[in-house]
C-alpha beads as a LAMMPS data file, in Angstrom:
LAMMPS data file: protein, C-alpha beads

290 atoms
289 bonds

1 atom types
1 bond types

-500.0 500.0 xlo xhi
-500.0 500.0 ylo yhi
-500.0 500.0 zlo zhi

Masses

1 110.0

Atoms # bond

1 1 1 -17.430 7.082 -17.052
2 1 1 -18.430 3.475 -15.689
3 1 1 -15.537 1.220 -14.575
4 1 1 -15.200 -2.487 -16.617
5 1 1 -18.242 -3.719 -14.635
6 1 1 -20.471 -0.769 -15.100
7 1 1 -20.169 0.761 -11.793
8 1 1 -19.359 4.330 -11.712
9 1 1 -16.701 6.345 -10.360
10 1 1 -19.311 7.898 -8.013
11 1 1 -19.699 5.298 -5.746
12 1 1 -16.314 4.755 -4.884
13 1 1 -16.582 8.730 -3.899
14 1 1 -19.774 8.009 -1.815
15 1 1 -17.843 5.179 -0.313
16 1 1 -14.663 6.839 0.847
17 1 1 -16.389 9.633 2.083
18 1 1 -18.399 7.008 4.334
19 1 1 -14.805 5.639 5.869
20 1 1 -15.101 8.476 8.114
21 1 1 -18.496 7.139 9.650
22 1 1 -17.210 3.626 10.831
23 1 1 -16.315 4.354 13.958
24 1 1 -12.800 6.193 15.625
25 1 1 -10.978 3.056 17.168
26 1 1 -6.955 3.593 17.561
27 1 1 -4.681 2.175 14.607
28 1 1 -3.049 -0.840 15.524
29 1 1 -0.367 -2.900 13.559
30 1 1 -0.914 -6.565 13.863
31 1 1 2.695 -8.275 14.736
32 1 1 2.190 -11.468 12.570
33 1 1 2.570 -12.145 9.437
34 1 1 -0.513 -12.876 6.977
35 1 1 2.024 -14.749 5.174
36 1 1 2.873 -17.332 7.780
37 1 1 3.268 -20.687 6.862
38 1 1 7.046 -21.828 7.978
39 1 1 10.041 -22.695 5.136
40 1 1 8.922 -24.372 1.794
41 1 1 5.390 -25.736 3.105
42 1 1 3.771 -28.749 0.959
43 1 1 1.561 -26.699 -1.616
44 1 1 -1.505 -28.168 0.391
45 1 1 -0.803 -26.029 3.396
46 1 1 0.316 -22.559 1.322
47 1 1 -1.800 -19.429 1.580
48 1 1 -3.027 -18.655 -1.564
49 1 1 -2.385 -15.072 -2.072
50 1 1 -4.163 -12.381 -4.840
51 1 1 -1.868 -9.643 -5.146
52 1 1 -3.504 -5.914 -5.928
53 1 1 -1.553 -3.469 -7.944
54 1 1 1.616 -4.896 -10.153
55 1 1 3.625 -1.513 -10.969
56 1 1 6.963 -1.480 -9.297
57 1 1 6.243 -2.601 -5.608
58 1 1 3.679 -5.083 -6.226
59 1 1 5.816 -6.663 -8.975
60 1 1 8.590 -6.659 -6.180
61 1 1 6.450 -8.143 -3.481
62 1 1 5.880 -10.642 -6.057
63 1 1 8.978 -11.542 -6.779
64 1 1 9.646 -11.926 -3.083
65 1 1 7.201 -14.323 -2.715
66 1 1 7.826 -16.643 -4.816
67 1 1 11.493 -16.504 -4.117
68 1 1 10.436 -17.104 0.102
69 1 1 8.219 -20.124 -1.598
70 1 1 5.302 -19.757 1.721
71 1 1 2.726 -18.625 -0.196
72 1 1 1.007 -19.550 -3.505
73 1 1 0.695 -16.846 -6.302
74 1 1 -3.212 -17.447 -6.510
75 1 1 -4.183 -14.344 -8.808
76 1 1 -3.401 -11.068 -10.174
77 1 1 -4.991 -7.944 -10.202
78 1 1 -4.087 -4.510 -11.547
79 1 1 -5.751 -1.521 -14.073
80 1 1 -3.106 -1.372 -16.502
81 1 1 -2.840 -3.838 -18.775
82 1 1 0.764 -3.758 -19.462
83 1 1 1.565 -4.011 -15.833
84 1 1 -0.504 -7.431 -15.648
85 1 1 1.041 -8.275 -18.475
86 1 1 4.280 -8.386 -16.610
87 1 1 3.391 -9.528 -13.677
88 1 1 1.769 -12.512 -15.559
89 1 1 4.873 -13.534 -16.818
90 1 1 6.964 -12.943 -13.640
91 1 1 4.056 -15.566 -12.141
92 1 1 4.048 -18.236 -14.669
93 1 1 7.837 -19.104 -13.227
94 1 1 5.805 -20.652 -10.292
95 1 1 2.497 -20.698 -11.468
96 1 1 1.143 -20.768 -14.436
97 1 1 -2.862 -21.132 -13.373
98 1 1 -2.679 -17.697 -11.466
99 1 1 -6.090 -15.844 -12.054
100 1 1 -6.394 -12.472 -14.097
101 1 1 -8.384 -9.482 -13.032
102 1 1 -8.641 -5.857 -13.952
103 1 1 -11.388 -5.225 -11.195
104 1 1 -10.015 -6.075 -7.458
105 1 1 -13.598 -6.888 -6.477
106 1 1 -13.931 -9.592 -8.502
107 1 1 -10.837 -11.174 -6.836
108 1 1 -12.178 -11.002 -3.561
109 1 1 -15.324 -13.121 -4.999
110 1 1 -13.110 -15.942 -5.510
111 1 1 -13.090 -18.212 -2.894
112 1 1 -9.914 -19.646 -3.218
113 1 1 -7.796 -16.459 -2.514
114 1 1 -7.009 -16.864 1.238
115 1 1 -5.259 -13.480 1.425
116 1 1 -4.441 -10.044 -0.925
117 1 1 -1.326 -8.378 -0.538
118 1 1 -2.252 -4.546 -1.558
119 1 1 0.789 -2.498 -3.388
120 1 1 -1.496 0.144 -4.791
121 1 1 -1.802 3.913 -4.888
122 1 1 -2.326 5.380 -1.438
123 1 1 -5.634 6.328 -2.315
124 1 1 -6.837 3.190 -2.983
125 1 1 -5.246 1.426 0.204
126 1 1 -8.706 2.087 2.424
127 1 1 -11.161 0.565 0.143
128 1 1 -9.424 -2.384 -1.030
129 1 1 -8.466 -2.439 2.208
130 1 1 -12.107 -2.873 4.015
131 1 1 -13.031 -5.119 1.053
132 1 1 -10.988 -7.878 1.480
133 1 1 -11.879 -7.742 4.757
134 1 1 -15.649 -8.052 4.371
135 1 1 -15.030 -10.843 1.819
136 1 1 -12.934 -12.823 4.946
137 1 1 -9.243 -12.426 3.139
138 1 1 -6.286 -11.440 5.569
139 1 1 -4.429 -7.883 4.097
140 1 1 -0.711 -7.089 3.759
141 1 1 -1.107 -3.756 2.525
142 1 1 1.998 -1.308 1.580
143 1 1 2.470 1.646 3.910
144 1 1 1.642 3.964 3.975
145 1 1 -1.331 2.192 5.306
146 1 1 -4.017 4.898 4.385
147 1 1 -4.464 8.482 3.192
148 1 1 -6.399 9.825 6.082
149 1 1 -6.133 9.262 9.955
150 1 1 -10.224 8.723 9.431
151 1 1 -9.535 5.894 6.387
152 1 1 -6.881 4.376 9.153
153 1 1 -9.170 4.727 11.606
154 1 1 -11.856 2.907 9.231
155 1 1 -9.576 0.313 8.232
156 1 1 -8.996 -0.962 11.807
157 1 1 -12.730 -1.154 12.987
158 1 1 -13.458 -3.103 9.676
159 1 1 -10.236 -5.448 10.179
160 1 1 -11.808 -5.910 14.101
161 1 1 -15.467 -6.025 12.764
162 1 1 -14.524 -9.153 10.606
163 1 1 -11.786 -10.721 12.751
164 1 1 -9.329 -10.629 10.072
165 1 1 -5.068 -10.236 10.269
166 1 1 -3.955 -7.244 8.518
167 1 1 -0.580 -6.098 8.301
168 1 1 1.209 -3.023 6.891
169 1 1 4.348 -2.667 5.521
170 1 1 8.038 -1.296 6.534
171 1 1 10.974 -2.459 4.836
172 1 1 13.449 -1.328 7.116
173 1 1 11.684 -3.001 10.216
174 1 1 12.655 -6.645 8.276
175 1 1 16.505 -5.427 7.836
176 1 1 19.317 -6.331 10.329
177 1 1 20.586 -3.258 9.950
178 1 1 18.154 -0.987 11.190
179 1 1 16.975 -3.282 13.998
180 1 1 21.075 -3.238 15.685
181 1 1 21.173 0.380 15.093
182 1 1 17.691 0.313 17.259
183 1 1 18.928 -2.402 19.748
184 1 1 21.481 0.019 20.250
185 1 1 20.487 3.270 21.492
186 1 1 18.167 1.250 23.313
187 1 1 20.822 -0.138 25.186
188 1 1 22.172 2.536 26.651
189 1 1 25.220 1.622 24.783
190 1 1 25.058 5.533 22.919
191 1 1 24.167 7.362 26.093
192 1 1 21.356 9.608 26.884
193 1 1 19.095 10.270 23.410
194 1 1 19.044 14.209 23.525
195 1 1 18.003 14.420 19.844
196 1 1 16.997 12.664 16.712
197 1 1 17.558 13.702 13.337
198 1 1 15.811 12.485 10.322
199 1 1 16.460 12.930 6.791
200 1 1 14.119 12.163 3.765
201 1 1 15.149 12.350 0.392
202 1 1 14.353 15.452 -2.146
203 1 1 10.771 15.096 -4.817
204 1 1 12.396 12.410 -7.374
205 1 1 10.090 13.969 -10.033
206 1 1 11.195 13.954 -13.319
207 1 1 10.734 16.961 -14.695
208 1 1 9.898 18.831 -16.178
209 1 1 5.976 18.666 -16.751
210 1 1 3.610 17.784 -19.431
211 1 1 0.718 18.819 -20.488
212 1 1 -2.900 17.065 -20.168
213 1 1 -3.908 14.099 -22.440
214 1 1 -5.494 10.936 -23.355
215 1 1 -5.393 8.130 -21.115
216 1 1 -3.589 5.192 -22.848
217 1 1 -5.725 2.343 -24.015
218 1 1 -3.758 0.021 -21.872
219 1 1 -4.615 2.122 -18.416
220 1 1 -8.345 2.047 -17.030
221 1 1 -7.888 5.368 -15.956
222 1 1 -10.913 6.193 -14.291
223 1 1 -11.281 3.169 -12.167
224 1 1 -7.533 4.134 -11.530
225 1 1 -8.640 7.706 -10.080
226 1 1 -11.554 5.638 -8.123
227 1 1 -12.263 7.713 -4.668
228 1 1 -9.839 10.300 -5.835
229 1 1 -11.392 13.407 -6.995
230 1 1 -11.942 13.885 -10.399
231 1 1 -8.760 15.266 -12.716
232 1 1 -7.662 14.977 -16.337
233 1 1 -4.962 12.363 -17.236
234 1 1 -1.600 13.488 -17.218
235 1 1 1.198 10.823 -17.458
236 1 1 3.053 12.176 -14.997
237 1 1 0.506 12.528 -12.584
238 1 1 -0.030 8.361 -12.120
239 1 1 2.114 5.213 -11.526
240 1 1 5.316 6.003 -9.731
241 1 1 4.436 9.893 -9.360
242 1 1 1.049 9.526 -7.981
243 1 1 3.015 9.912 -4.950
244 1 1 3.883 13.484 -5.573
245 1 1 0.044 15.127 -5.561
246 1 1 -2.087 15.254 -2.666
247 1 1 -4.990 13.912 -4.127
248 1 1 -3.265 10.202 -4.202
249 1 1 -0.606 10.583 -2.061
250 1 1 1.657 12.983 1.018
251 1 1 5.109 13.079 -0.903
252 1 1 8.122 11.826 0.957
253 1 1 6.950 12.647 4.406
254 1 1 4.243 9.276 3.402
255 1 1 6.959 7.555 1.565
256 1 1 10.407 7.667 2.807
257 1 1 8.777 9.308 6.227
258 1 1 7.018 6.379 6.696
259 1 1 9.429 4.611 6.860
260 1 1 12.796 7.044 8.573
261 1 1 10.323 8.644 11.325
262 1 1 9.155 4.714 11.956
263 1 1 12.696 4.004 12.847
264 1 1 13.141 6.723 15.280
265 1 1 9.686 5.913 17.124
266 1 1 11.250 1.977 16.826
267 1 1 14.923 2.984 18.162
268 1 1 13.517 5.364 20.687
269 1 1 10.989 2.548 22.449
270 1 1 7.623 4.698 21.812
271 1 1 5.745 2.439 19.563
272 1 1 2.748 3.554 21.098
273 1 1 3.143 7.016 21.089
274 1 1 3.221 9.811 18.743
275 1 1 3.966 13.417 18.385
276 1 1 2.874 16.081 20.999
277 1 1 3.655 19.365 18.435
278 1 1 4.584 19.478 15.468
279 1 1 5.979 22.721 13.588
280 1 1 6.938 22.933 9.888
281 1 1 7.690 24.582 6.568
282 1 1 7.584 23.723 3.137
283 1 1 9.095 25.273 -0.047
284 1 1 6.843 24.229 -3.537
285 1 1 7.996 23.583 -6.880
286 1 1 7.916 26.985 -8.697
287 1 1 6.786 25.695 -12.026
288 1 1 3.757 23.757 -10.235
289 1 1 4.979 20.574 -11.703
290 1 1 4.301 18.323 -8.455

Bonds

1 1 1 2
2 1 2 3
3 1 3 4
4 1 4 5
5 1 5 6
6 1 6 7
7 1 7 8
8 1 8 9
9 1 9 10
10 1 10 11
11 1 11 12
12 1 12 13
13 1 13 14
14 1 14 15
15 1 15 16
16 1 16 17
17 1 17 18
18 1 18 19
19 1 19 20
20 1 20 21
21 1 21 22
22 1 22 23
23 1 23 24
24 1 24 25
25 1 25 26
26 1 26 27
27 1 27 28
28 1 28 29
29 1 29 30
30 1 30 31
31 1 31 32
32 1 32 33
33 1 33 34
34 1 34 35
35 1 35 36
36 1 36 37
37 1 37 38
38 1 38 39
39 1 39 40
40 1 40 41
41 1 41 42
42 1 42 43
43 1 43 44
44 1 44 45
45 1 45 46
46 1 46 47
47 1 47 48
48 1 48 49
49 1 49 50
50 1 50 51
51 1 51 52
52 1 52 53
53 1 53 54
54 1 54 55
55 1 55 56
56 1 56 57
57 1 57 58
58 1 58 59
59 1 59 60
60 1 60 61
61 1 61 62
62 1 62 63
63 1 63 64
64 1 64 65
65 1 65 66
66 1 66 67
67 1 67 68
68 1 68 69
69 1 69 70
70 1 70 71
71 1 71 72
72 1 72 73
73 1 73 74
74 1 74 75
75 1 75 76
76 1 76 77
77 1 77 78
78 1 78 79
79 1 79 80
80 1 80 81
81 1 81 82
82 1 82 83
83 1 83 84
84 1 84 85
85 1 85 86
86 1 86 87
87 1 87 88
88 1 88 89
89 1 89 90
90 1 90 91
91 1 91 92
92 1 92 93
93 1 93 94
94 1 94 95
95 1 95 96
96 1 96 97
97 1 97 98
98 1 98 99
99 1 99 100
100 1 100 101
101 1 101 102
102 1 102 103
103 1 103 104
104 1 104 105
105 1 105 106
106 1 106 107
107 1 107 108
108 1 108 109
109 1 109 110
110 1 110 111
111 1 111 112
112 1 112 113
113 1 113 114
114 1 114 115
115 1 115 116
116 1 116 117
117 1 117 118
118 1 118 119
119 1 119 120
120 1 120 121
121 1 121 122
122 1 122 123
123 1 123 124
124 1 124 125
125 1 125 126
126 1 126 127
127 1 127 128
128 1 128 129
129 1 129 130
130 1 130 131
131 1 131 132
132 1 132 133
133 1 133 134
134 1 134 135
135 1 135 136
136 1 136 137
137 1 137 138
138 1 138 139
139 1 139 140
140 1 140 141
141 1 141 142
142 1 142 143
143 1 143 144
144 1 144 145
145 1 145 146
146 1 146 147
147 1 147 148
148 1 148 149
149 1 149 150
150 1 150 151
151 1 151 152
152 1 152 153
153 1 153 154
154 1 154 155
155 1 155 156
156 1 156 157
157 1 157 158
158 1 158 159
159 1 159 160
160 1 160 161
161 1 161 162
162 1 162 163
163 1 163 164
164 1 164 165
165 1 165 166
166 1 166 167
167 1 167 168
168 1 168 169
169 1 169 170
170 1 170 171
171 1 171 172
172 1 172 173
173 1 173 174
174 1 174 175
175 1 175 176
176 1 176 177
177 1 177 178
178 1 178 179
179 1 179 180
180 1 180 181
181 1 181 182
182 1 182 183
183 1 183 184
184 1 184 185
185 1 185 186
186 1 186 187
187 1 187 188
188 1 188 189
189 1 189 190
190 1 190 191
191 1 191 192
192 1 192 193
193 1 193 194
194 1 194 195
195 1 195 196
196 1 196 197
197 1 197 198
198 1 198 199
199 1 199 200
200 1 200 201
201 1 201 202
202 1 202 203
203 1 203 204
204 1 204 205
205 1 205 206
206 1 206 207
207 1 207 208
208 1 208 209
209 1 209 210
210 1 210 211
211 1 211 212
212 1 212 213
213 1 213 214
214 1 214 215
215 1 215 216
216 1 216 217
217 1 217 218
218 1 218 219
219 1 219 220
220 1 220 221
221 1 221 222
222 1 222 223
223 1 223 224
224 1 224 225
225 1 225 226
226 1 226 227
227 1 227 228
228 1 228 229
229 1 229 230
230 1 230 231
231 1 231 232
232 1 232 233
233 1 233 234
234 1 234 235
235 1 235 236
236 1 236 237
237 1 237 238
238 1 238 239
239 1 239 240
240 1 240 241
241 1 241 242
242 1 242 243
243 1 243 244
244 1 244 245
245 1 245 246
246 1 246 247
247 1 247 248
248 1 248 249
249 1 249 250
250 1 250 251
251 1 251 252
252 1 252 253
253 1 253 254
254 1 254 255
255 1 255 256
256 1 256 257
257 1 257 258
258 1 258 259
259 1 259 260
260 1 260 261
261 1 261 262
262 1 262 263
263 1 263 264
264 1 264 265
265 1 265 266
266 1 266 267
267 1 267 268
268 1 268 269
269 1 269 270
270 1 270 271
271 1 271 272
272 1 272 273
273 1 273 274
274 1 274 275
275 1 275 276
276 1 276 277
277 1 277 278
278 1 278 279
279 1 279 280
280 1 280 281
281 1 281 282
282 1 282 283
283 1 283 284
284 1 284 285
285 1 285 286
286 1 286 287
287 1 287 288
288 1 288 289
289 1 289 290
């Protein structure tokens, strides 16, 4: 089945599966926001931002930005009707000549957008991604900032390639809170660091499953599956609980993990480092549901 503009699912497959041929350059994080602009600029001098994917984050990130008042809601973009719907009205507060899309490319032709903050599926966090890029917008894009180590890897040569600021993510790196509990055990102030426990939260899926179906009229379902592979609709496979199947998404370890094992690496100084082994087990739902 052809997305809204004809092209079909396929080449989004052919594309993703190219990510891994753009070269191997180490992920970076750029330490600036895309959304710069200082307190309450004169509309002449706000970034004009497109925002990609309106469920629950994106709407948020929305809402944030108007609320900060640096940036200019520019245009919308999201496969589900009802969720641009929403977001449409949460805009018109601010403004009411915000641009609607149901195809992300076609956002990226418009010249006006200066930037795209990304709250999509995971899966779709590469590609939109590496497009904005080549069409010269900066990217805030939600962590966790790809799928793959490859589509990371991808995503940084691209951002390099076209000289453009992206930036991923982290909630808790923007809280007080978190950055004094990192300030101190850098310190010194807790003593020697002998070991650091993390937590993440159980699978919040809510149960129990449902069978396959019929993709709502409101939901452009296959250009939501885009480079994923191909499966049968199942409400409680998409939105929210994409995040639960490895096909979109890595469960909590990408979710909550991204952001709890981030704050260790933060508190513990080793930004630039990562893991020398890692050993684990795993217990599965028992019905399959997830």
């Amino acid at each position: 089945m052809a997305t809204d503009d004809q092209t079909p699912r396929r080449e989004f497959l052919k594309r993703s599966a190219a990510l891994a041929g753009l070269g191997f350059g180490f992920p970076m994080i750029v330490d600036r926001s895309v959304l710069a602009g200082g307190q309450n600029p004169p509309p002449s001098e706000r970034i004009r931002v497109g925002f990609i994917g309106l469920g629950g984050q994106g709407t948020a990130n929305l809402k944030a930005i108007q609320k900060e008042k640096t940036a200019e809601v520019a245009a919308l973009c999201d496969v589900d009707k009802d969720h641009l719907a929403k977001a449409k009205v949460v805009a018109d507060s601010t403004n009411r000549q915000a641009k609607m899309f149901s195809d992300y490319r076609k956002l990226l032709d418009d010249k006006s957008v200066d930037a795209v903050l990304i709250s999509t599926p995971d899966h779709w966090h590469a590609l939109t991604t590496i497009d904005a890029c080549a069409a010269s917008k900066d990217v805030y894009c939600e962590k966790p900032l790809s799928l793959t180590v490859l589509e990371g890897q991808a995503m940084v040569d691209t951002a390099r390639k076209f000289n453009r600021i992206v930036q991923t993510g982290s909630q808790q790196r923007s809280d007080d809170r978190f950055r004094l509990a990192c300030e101190l055990v850098r310190s010194g102030k807790l003593g020697k660091i002998k070991q650091v426990k993390v937590s993440l939260p159980t699978v919040n899926f809510k149960g129990p499953s449902v069978a396959d179906s019929t993709p709502p009229p409101e939901l452009d379902y296959q250009f939501w599956l885009g480079p994923a592979p191909e499966r049968a609709y199942n409400e409680k496979h998409v939105h929210y609980l994409f995040r639960f199947f490895w096909d979109y998404s890595g469960g909590q370890m990408t979710n909550f993990g991204a952001h709890h094992l981030d704050i260790a690496q933060w508190g513990l100084g080793r930004d630039q480092s990562g893991p020398v082994s890692i050993e684990a087990t795993a217990r599965f739902n028992k019905d399959h549901w997830y």
